[in-house]
Every structure is written in C-alpha cells, then in structure tokens.
C-alpha positions as CSV (number, residue, x, y, z in Angstrom):
1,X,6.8,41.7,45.0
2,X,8.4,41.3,42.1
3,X,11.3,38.5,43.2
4,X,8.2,36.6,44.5
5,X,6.8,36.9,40.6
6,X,10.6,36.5,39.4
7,X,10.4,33.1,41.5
8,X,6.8,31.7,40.5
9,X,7.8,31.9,37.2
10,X,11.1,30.3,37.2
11,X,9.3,27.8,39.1
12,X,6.4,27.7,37.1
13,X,8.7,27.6,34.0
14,X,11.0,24.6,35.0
15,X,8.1,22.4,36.4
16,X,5.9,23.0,33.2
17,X,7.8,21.4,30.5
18,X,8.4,18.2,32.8
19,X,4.8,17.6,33.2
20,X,4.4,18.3,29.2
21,X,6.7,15.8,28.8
22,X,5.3,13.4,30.9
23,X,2.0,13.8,29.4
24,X,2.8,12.5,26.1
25,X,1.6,8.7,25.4
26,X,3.5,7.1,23.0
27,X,1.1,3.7,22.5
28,X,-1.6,3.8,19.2
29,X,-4.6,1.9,19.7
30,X,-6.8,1.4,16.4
31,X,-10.8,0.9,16.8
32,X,-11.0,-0.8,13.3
33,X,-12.6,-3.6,11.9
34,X,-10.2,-6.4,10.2
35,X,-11.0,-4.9,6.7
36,X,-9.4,-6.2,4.1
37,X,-6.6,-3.7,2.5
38,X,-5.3,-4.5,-0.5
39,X,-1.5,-3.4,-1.8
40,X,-0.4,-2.9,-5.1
41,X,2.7,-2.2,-6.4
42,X,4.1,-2.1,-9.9
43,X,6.9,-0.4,-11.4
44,X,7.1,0.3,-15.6
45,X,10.5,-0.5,-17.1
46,X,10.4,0.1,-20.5
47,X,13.9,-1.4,-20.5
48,X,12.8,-4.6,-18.8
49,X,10.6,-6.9,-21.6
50,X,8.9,-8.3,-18.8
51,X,6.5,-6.4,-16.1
52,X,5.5,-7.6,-12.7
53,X,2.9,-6.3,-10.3
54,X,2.8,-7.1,-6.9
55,X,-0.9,-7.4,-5.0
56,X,-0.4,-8.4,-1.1
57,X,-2.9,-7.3,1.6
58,X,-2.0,-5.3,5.1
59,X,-3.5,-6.0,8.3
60,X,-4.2,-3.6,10.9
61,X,-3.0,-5.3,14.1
62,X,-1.1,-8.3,13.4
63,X,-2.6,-10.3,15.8
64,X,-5.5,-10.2,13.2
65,X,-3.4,-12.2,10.5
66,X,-4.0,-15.6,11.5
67,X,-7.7,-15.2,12.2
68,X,-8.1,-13.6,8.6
69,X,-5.4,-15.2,6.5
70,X,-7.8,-18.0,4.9
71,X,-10.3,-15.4,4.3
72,X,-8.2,-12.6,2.6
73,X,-5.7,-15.1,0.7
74,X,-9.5,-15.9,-1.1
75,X,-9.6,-12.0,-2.2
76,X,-6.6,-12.5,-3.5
77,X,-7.2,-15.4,-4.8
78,X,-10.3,-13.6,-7.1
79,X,-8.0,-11.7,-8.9
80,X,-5.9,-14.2,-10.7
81,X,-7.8,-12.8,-14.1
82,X,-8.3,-9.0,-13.0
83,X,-5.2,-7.5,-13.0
84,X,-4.5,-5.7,-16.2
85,X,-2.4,-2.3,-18.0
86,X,-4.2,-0.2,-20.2
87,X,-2.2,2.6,-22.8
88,X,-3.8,5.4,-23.3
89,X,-2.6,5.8,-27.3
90,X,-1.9,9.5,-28.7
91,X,-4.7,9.5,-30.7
92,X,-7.1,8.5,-28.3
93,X,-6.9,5.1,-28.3
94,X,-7.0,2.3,-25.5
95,X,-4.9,-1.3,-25.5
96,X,-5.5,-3.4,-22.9
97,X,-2.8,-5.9,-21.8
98,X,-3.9,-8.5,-19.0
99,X,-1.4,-9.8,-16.3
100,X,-1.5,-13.8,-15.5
101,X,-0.4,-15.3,-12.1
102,X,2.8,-16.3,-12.0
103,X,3.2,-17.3,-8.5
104,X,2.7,-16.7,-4.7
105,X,5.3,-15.7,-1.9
106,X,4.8,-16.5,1.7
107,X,6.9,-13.9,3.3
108,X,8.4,-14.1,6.9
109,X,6.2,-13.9,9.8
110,X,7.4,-10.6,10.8
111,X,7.0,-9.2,7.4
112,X,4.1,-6.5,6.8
113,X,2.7,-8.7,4.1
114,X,2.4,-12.1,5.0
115,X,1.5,-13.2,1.4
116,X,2.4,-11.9,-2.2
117,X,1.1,-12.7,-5.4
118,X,2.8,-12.2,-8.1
119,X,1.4,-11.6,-11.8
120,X,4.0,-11.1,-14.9
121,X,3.4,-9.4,-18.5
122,X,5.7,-10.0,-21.1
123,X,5.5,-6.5,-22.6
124,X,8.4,-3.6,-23.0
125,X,6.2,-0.6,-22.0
126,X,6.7,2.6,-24.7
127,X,9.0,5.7,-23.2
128,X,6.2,9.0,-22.4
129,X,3.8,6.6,-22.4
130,X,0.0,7.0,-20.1
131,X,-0.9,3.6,-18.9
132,X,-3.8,3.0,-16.2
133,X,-3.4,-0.3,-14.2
134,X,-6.3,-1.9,-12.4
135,X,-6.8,-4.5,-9.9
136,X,-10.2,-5.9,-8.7
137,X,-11.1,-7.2,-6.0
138,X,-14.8,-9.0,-7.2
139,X,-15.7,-10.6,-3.7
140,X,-14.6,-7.0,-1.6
141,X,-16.2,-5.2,-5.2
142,X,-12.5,-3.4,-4.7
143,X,-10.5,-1.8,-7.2
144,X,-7.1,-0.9,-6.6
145,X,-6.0,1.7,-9.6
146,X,-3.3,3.9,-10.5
147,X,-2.5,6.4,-13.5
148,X,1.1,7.0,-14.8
149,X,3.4,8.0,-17.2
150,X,6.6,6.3,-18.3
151,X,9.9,8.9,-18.2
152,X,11.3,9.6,-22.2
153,X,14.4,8.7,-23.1
C-alpha cells in the first residue's frame, strides 16, 4: 500500500509543477481609457547655472499615440507658462522662480515618450536647499509636483 502512495506521489509530484508552469500567461492586457499621463523630470544642480525640466506624456498602449498625439501635445502645450521652482527660505519664506519654453523634441517612434518639452531656468540652486516644483496642466486641471532637497556641500 504504501509503494502505491510512494508512486502517486512521485507521480503527482513530477506532473504538478509542469502544469504550474504551463499555467502561467505571460501577455498584460490593460482595460484603460487613453488618459492623458503626464511625466516630469527635473534634476537640481547647484553646480550647473542653468536648470532644465523635462514634461513629456506616456501612453498606455502605443497604438493609442497617433490617435491622441494632437490632443495631448495641446496639454502640453498649456503649460508653456506653468512650470515653476519655489525655495522654501530658512526663515519661512517663499521665492518663486518660473521656467520658460525653450524647445520641443520629437523623439523616435519607438521611444516611450514620443514628444518632450523642454523649459530652462537660468538659476544655480543653493546647497541644503527645500524647493517645491510644479507643473499644471490647466485643460486636464493636472498638477504634476514634487518636493526636494538639494545635497550640502
């Protein structure tokens, strides 16, 4: 009785981690509406006298891009004004800088994010410094914002 057990189980135990295996799908499909999603990046030198955020958007499927390009490089559009740093002084007190457009970069077709824009300020950020950058959106009533803090010397 107990080689018959002894048996199932080996059998059991060889034929079970196939079918595991097997079961496993490896394709995503997303239920999502095209929404639009912005991305910003910006990194703080306080060793570079010039700063330069990056605002793009990402698409879900890429098949999307083409239907939705016109209407997203609008969003994008909106923000030529609304992109700005604000330092958060020791003794409480806020200075806003604003960001102006300094150009656009149509990326590869293959890239993630078919369009850049680019904004520049021409500002050396202060070492252990608090700053706050925003970026709105006014058409999606989006804001994209981040807190940091620069590294001390």
């Amino acid at each position: 009785m107990s080689r018959v057990l002894k048996s199932c189980l080996i059998i059991f135990g060889s034929i079970l981690p196939v079918l595991l295996f097997q079961s496993c799908k490896e394709d995503v499909e997303i239920f999502a509406t095209p929404d639009f999603i912005p991305v910003v990046y910006c990194l703080l030198d306080p060793q570079d006298s010039i700063q330069t955020v990056r605002v793009s958007r990402v698409f879900q499927n890429r098949d999307q891009q083409s239907d939705w390009e016109q209407k997203y490089d609008q969003y994008l559009d909106d923000t030529l004004k609304l992109v700005y740093l604000e330092q958060f002084g020791k003794l409480g007190d806020h200075i806003t800088r604003n960001f102006t457009f300094d150009k656009q970069i149509r990326q590869s077709d293959d890239s993630v994010f078919a369009s850049t824009y680019l904004f520049t300020l021409p500002y050396r950020p202060d070492f252990a410094a608090l700053y706050q950058l925003y970026v709105y959106f006014p058409d999606t009533k989006t804001m994209v914002s981040s807190k940091i803090q620069t590294l001390s010397k």
